[in-house]
C-alpha positions as CSV (number, residue, x, y, z in Angstrom):
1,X,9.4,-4.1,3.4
2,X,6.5,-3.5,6.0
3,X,3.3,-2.4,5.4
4,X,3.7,1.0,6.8
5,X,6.8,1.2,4.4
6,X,5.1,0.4,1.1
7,X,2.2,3.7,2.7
8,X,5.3,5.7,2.8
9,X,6.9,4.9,-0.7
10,X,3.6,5.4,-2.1
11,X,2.5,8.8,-0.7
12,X,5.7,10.2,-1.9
13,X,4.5,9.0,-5.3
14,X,1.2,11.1,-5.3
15,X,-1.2,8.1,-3.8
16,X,-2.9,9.7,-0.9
17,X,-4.6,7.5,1.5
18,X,-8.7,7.6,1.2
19,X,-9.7,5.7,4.2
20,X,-8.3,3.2,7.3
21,X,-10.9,-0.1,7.3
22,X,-9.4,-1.6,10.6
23,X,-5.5,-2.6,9.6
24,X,-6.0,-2.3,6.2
25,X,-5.1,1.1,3.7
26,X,-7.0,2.0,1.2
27,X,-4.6,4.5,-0.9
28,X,-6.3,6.5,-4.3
29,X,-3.9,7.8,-6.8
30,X,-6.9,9.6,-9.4
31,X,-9.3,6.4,-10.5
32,X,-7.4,3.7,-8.9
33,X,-7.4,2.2,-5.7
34,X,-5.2,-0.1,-3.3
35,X,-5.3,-2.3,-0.3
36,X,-2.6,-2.1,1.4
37,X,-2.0,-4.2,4.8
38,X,-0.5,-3.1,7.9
39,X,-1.3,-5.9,10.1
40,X,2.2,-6.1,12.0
41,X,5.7,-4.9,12.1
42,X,6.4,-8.1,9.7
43,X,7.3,-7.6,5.8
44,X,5.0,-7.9,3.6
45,X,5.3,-11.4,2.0
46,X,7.1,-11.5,-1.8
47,X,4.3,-12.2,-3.9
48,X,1.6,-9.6,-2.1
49,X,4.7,-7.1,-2.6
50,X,5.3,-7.7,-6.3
51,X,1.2,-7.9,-6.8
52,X,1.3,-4.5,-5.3
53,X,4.4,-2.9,-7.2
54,X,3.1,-4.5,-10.9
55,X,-0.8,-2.8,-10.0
56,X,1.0,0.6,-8.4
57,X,4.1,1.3,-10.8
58,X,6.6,2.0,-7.6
């Protein structure tokens, strides 16, 4: 799953994205915040993805 993926699966979730800091998303959902990075067309590597799922619920 790419980065631009993961921005996708989590708008449709409510998150809304706050601000672009060169390749990197930052995506509020009320209090909380998330980095996510869209550096390349590449998947996101296993651990960064599960990191992200556990902090994001998706």
């Amino acid at each position: 799953m790419t980065g631009k993926d993961v921005v996708k699966l989590l708008q449709k979730k409510g998150w809304v994205i706050d601000r672009v800091h060169g390749s990197h998303y930052i995506m509020k959902n009320g209090n909380q915040t998330e980095t996510i990075p869209v550096h390349s067309k590449k998947d996101l590597p296993t651990g960064l993805l599960n990191s992200i799922n556990k902090r994001t619920g998706i």
